[in-house]
C-alpha positions in Angstrom: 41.0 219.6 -11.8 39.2 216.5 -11.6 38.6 213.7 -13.3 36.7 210.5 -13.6 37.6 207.6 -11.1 37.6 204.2 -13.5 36.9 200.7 -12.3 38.7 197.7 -12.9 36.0 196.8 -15.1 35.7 199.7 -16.8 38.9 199.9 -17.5 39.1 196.6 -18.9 36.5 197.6 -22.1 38.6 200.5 -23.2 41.7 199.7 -26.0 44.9 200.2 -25.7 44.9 203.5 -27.7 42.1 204.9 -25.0 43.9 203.5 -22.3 47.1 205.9 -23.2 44.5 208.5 -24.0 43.1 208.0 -20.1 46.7 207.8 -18.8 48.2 211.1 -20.0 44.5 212.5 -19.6 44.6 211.9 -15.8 48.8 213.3 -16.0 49.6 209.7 -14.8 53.0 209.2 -13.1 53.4 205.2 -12.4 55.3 203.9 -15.3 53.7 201.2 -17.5 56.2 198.2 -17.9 54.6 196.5 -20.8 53.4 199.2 -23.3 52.2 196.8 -25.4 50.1 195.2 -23.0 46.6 196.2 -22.1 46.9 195.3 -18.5 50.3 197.0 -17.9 48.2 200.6 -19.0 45.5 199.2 -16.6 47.4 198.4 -13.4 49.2 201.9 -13.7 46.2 203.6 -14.2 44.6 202.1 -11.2 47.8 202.4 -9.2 47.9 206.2 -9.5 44.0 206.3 -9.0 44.7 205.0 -5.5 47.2 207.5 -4.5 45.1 209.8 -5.6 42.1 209.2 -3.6 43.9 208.0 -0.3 45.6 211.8 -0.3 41.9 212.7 -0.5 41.1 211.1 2.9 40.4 213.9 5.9 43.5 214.1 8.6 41.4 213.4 11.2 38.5 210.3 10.4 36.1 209.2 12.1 35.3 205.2 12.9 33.1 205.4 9.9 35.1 206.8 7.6 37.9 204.3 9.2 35.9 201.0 8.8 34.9 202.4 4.8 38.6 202.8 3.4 39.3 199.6 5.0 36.2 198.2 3.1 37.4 200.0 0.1 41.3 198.6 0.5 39.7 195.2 0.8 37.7 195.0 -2.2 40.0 197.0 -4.3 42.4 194.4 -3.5 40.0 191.6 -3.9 39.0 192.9 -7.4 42.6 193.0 -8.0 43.1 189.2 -7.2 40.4 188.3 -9.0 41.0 190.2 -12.4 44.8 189.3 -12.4 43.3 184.7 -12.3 43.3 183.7 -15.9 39.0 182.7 -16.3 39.2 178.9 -17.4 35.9 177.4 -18.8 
């Protein structure tokens, strides 16, 4: 079965109660350490995203495929930085 792969962003619109709904949609795994908090249900969520798609990944890639994940890696974790620095105005 699949299911939808959610952003960062995306993730960040939905509530808490759509959020659980996503979590046991998707048969999460990574346990949620504040379940009162919105980004706890985010973080797990995109935690167990990422295992899913790297297992996704052929055996045997090519330099392309290579050089993308790395791209990928690097922006997820990027994204992560930035979403996890408080905005200040």
């Amino acid at each position: 079965m699949t299911h939808i792969i959610y952003s960062h962003q995306q993730l960040q619109l939905k509530s808490i109660a759509r959020l659980k709904q996503i979590y046991s949609e998707i048969a999460c795994t990574v346990e949620v350490n504040d379940k009162r908090c919105k980004d706890s249900w985010i973080t797990a969520i995109a935690d167990y995203q990422a295992t899913k798609i790297q297992k996704l990944t052929p055996a045997a890639p090519d330099n392309q495929a290579l050089a993308q994940a790395e791209l990928d890696h690097h922006i997820a974790s990027q994204a992560q930085a930035v979403a996890n620095v408080p905005l200040s105005f």
